[in-house]
N, C-alpha and C positions, 0 to 999 in steps of 0.2 A: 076361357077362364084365365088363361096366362094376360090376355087383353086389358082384364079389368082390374089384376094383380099390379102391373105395369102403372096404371091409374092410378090406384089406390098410393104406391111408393111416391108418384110424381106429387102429388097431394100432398104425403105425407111432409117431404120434403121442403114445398113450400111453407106449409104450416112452420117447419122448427127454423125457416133460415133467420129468421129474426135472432131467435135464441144462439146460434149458433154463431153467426157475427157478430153477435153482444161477448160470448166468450171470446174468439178469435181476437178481441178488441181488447178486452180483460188481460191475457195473455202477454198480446201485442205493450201493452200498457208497464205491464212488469218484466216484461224484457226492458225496457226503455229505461226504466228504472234504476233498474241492476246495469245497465251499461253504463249511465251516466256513473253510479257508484264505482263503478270500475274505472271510468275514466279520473273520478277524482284523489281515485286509491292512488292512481298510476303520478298523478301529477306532484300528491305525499312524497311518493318514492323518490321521486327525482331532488327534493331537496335532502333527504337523508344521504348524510357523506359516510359511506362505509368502510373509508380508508379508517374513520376514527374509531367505528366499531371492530373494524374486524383486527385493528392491530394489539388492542386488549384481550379481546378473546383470543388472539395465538401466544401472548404473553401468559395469559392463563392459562392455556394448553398446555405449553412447555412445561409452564408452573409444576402444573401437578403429573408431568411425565417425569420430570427431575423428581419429585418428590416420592414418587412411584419406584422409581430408579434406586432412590436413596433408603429407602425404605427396603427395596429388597434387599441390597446390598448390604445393608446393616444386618438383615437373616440371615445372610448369609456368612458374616462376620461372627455373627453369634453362633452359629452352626458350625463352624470351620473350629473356634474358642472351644466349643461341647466337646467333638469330637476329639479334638487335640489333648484336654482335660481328661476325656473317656480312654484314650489309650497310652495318658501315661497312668492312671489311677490300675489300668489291666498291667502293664509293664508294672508296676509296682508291686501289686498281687501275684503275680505270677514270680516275680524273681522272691518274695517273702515265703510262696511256698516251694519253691526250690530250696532256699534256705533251710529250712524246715522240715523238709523232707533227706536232705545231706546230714543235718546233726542226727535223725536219728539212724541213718546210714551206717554216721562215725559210733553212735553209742551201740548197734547190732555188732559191728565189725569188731570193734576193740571193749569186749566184756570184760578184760581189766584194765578197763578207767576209772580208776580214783577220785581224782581232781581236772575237771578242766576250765580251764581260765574262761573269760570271755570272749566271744567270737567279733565283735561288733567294733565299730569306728576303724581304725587306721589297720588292728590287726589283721591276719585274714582270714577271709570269708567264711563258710561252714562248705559251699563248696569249693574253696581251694583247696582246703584241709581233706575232704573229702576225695576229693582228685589225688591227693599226695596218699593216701590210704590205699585207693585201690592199686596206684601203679607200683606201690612197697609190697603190697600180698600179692600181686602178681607176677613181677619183675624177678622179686626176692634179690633185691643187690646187697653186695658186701658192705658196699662202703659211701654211704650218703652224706655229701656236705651241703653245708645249708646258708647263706650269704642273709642274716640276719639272724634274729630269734625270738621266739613269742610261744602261742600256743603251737605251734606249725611243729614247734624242738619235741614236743610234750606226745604231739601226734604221732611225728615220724618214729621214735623209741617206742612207743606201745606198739605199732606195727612192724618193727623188725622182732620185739617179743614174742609178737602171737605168729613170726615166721620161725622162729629159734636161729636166727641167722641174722647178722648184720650188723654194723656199730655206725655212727652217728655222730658228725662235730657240728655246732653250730657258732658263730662268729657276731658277734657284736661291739659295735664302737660305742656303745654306754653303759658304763658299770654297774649304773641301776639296771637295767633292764638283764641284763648276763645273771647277775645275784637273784632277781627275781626268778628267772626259768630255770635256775639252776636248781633253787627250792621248788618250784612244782615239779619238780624231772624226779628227785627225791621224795617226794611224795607221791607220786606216781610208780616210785618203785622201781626207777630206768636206769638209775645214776652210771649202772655199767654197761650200759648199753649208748643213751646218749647223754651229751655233754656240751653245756656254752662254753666258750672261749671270750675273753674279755680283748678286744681289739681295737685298739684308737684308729681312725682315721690316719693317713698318710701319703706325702707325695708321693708319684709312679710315674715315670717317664714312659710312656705308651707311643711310638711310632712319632714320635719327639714333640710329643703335646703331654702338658702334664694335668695328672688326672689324681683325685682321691679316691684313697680306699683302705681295704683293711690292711693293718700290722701282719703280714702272714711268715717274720721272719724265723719267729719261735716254734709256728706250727711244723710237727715231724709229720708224713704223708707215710704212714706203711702200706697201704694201698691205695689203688687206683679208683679215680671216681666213678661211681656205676650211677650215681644219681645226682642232681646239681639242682639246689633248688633256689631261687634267687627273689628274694623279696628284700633286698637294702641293699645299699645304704638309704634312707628316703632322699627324696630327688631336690628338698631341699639344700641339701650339701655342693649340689653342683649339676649344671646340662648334664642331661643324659648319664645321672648318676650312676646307673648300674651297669654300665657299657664295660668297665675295666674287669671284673667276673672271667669272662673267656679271655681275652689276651694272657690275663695272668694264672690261670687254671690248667688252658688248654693243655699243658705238658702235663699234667696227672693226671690226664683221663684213661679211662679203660676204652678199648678197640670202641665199644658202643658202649654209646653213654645217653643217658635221658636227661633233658634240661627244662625245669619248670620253673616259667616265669611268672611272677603276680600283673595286680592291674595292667595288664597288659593293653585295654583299651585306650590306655592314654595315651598323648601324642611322643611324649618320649621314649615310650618304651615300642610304640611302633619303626621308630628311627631305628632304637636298639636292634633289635631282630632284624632286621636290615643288615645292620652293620657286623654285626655276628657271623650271619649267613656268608660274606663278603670276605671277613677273616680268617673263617672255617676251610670255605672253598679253595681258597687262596697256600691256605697249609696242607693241602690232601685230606679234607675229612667231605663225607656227602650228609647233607644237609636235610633233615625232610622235617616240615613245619605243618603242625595241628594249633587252628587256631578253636577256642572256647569266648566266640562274643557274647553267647549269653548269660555268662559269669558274673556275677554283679558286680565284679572291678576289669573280670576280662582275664581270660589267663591262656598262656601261650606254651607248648610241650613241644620242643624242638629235640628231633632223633638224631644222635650225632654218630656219625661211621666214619672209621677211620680207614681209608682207602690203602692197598697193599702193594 
């Protein structure tokens, strides 16, 4: 059986060789084909210069990496702009309710106020004012002078009132503005408690540099300063306008003494306090400095001790 199996295949085989060399042929025929195509691809390729292709497409490449580049970069520009926008517009908001939240401080603290002037542009702030409030009901000094005058004069007398203790001078070199606090002090009902002083500008030989400042030749001193509040003369009148305050004070001070300064953020009055510290140490007093940066002018409360 396996015999004729064998047969049968050998047979078979004959029979299809025909057919089977016609494909091999077929095959063999599109192989041949496809080579030749290949070879003619190949011989294409050899006259394409791809120096001149490929130096446009890297110029295009960069093209649009630069572009890519500039593009982010611009987000990020605009990003840096938002954010910057975003936290001054918070810093804005946050120091408006600071403000806002000190004036009704000052209207809780001092239940008889009257009249108070306006808080806003050059005068100061609702929390300076407010700062001057609390350390008057706490402190409770004798005798507060005050190195300008505004609402600040109007503040400080309604808080030595609601202390039952304390009297108040304040100094100004323009007779408008003395006239004017001197009627809202009167109306407020203070007159004998605080009081402006009308004081032009004047020279002062200060450690042999001459400086301007207040007329204080009239002023009588029956007590010693327990509190020193300094916001003039403005700094227009001259560098580091309000530096002369302590050289020419220092002798009336009380053993301790509190010293509040305004705008203290600005670059002058950062020098000031410098200088102060310098001339304090220097005479026997010790020095100890609170700064308030987030005041909306800045304000500085130097503790002044007089060394034994």
């Amino acid at each position: 059986m396996r015999i004729v199996n064998k047969i049968f295949k050998a047979i078979k085989a004959i029979v299809y060789l025909p057919i089977n060399l016609y494909n091999l042929s077929k095959r063999s025929d599109e192989l041949f084909r496809i080579e030749k195509k290949l070879d003619l691809f190949s011989k294409k390729l050899d006259y394409i210069n791809f120096d001149a292709i490929s130096k446009p497409l890297e110029e295009f490449i960069q093209y649009q990496t630069k572009k890519s580049n500039l593009e982010s970069n611009q987000e990020k520009s605009i990003d840096l702009a938002l954010s910057s926008i975003i936290s001054k517009l918070d810093q804005k908001f946050e120091n408006q309710f600071l403000q806002i939240e000190s004036l009704l401080s000052i209207y809780n603290s001092l239940p008889n106020l009257k009249f108070f002037p306006a808080t806003r542009g050059w005068v100061g702030s609702p929390d300076f004012l407010a700062k001057i409030v609390e350390v008057i009901l706490k402190e409770k000094p004798q005798f507060v002078f005050e190195a300008s005058s505004g609402v600040s004069s109007v503040i400080i007398g309604l808080a030595l009132k609601m202390n039952n203790h304390g009297k108040a001078i304040a100094l100004d070199h323009d007779r408008f503005y003395a006239k004017t606090t001197n009627e809202n002090i009167e109306v407020n009902e203070i007159k004998d408690i605080s009081c402006v002083e009308y004081c032009p500008l004047r020279d002062y030989t200060i450690q042999e540099q001459i400086w301007k400042w207040y007329e204080t030749c009239n002023l009588k001193f029956t007590d010693k300063i327990d509190l020193l509040i300094i916001d003039g003369p403005p700094r227009t009148t001259q560098f580091l306008a309000r530096y002369p305050a302590i050289p020419l004070l220092h002798e009336y001070f009380s053993d301790r003494v509190l010293i509040l300064l305004d705008d203290a953020n600005r670059h002058d009055e950062v020098i000031i306090v410098k200088m102060w510290m310098d001339f304090l140490e220097k005479i026997n007093f010790k020095v100890e400095v609170n700064q308030f940066r987030n005041f909306e002018k800045g304000m500085t409360i130097l503790i002044v001790q007089r060394l034994i």
